[in-house]
C-alpha positions in Angstrom: 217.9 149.3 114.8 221.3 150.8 115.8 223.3 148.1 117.7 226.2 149.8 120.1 228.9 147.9 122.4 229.6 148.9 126.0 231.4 147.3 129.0 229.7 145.4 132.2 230.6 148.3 134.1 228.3 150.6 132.3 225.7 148.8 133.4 223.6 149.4 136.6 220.3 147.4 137.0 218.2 148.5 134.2 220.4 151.3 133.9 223.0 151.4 130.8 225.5 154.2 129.9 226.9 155.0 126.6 230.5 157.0 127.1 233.6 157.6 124.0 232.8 158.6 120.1 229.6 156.1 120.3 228.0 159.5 121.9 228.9 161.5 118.9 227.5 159.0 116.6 224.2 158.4 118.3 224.1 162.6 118.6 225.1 164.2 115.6 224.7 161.2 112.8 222.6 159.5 114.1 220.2 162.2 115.5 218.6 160.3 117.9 216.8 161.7 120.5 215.0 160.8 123.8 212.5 158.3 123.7 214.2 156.9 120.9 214.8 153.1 121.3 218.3 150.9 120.3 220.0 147.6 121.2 223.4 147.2 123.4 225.5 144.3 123.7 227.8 143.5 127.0 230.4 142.0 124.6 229.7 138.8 126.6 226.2 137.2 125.2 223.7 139.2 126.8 221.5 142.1 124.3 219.9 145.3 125.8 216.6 146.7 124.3 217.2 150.1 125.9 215.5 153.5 125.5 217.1 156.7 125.4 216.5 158.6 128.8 219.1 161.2 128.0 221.7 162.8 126.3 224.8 165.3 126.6 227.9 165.7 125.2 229.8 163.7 127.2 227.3 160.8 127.7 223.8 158.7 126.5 221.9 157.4 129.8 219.2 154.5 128.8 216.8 152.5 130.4 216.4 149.4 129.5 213.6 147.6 128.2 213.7 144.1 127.6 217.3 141.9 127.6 217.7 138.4 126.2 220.8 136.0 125.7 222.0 136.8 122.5 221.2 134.0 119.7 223.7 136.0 117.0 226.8 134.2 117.9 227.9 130.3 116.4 228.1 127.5 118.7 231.6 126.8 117.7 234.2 129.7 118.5 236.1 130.4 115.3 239.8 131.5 115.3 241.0 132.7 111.8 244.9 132.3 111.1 245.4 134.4 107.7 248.6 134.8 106.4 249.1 138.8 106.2 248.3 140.2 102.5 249.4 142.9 100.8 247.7 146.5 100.9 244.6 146.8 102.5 243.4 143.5 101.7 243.3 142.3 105.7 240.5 145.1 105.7 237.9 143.5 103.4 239.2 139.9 105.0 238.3 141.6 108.6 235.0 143.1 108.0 233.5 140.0 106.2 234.9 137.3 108.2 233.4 139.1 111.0 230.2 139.1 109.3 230.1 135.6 108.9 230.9 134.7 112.6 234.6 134.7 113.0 235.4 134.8 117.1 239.3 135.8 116.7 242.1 137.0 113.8 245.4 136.5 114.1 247.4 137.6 111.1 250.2 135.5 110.6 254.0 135.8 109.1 254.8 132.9 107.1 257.7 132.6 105.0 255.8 133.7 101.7 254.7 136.8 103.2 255.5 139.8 101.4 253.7 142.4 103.5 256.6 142.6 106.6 255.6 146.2 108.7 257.6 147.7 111.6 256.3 146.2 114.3 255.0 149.7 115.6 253.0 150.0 112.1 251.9 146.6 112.6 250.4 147.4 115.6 249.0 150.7 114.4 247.2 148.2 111.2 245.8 145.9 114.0 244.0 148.9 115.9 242.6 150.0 112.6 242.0 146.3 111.8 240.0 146.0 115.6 238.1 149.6 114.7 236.8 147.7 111.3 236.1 144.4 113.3 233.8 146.4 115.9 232.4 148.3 113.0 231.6 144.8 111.2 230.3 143.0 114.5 227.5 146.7 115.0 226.5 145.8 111.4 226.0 142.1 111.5 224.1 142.5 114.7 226.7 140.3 116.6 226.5 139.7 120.6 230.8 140.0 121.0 233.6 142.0 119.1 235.9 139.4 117.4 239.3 140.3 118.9 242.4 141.2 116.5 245.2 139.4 118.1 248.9 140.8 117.6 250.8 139.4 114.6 252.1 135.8 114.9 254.8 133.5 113.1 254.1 130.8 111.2 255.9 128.5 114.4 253.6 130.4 116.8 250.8 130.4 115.6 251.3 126.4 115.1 251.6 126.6 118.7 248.6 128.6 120.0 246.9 126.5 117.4 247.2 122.9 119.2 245.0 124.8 122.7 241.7 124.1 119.7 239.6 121.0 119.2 240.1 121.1 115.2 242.2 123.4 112.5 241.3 123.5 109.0 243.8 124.7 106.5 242.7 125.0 102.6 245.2 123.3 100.4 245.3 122.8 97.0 246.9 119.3 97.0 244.4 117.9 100.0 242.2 115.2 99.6 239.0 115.5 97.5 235.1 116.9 98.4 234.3 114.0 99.8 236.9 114.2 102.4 236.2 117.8 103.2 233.0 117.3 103.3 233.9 114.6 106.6 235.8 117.4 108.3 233.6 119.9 108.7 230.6 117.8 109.5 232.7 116.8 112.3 233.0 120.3 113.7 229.6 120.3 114.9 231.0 118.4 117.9 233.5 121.0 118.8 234.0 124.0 120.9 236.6 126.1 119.2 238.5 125.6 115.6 240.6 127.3 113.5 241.1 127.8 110.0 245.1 128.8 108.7 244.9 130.0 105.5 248.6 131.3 103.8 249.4 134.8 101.7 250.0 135.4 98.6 251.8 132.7 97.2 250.3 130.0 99.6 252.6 128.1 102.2 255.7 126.5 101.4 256.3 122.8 101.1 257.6 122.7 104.8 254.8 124.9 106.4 252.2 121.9 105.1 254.4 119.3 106.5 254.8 121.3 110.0 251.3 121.8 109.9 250.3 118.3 109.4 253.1 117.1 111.7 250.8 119.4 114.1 247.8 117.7 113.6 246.2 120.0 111.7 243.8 118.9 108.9 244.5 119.8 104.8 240.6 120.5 103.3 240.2 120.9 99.7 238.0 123.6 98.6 237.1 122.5 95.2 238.8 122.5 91.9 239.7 126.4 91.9 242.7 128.5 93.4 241.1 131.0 95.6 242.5 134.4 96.0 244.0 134.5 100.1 241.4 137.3 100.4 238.4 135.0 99.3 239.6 131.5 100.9 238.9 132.5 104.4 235.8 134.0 103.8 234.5 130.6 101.6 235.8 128.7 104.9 233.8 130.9 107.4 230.8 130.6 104.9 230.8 126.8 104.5 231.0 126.4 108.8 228.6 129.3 109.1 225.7 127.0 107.1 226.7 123.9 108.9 227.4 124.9 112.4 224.3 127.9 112.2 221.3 127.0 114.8 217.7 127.3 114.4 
């Protein structure tokens, strides 16, 4: 069923109101018409089952049915540091971390990054970047729109890091399975984490001692090297099966 995102204040009693290029879509590709039914999400937990009443132009009035706290998101709020990639590689990194239950990405400048924008086409790749993650969270049904937070350093995002219960960060030289295997059993007793995964390249020697020095926790993920594209997603994917509720 199509899933669309609005604000509180387009909502009024049983009363929802679809504004912007969602109105377009529900029109003109979708072709959906009155009496048709979809599901709306306040960005905040709560789902809509609405129907249409109306539709225009400039706006798609609904009534809704039925509403429900949503039971899409995982307990455990998820912030993704990844080190920024080159090309377009943040895009499939975005749209599949956000299918697997990411809460927040913050691309991160380390000192092997090789991808270095202006900061006004930085900003320019995060919009696109927060256009794929809303795309991402319509897809996979999700109750909130993972936010696409402006590009940190390495030192920052150390930093913002230390306000979490628990930061994971893949390294090749960490302890065994066994070891990771004790880390993220443990997250099922926190309320936010984060994973830091590096660029191209991986971190430098110093980044893994500042990082540790930070408290946060080296994880091995197997005898493979993982692509930076691919070890966020296998990260997201292992605390998606062990945090996900019934």
């Amino acid at each position: 069923m199509p899933r669309f995102f609005v604000d509180k204040d387009q909502i009024e009693d049983n009363n929802i109101t679809i504004t912007g290029t969602d109105v377009n879509h529900i029109r003109s590709v979708l072709r959906m018409r009155p009496g048709e039914n979809i599901t709306v999400s306040d960005g905040s937990g709560t789902d809509y089952y609405c129907s249409i009443v109306d539709l225009d132009l400039r706006q798609v009035r609904l009534q809704v049915i039925d509403r429900w706290q949503s039971f899409s998101e995982l307990p455990v709020r998820i912030t993704l540091y990844q080190g920024l990639p080159k090309a377009d590689k943040m895009d499939l990194i975005v749209r599949k971390c956000v299918e697997l239950g990411v809460f927040r990405i913050v691309p991160v400048i380390t000192s092997r990054t090789v991808s270095r924008p202006e900061p006004s086409k930085l900003e320019k790749k995060r919009q696109r970047w927060q256009d794929i993650s809303e795309s991402a969270a319509k897809q996979a049904g999700r109750a909130v729109i993972p936010e696409l937070a402006p590009a940190m350093t390495f030192r920052q995002a150390l930093q913002e890091s230390r306000s979490l219960d628990t930061v994971l960060m893949p390294y090749e030289k960490a302890a065994g399975m066994d070891a990771a295997r004790t880390l993220v059993h443990g997250l099922g007793d926190c309320r936010s984490a984060g994973i830091l995964i590096g660029p191209e390249g991986g971190f430098a020697d110093e980044e893994v001692e500042a990082a540790q020095a930070a408290g946060i926790k080296t994880i091995s993920l197997g005898h493979r090297i993982l692509r930076t594209e691919t070890a966020g997603m296998a990260v997201m994917s292992i605390l998606m099966f062990e945090l996900e509720k019934d």
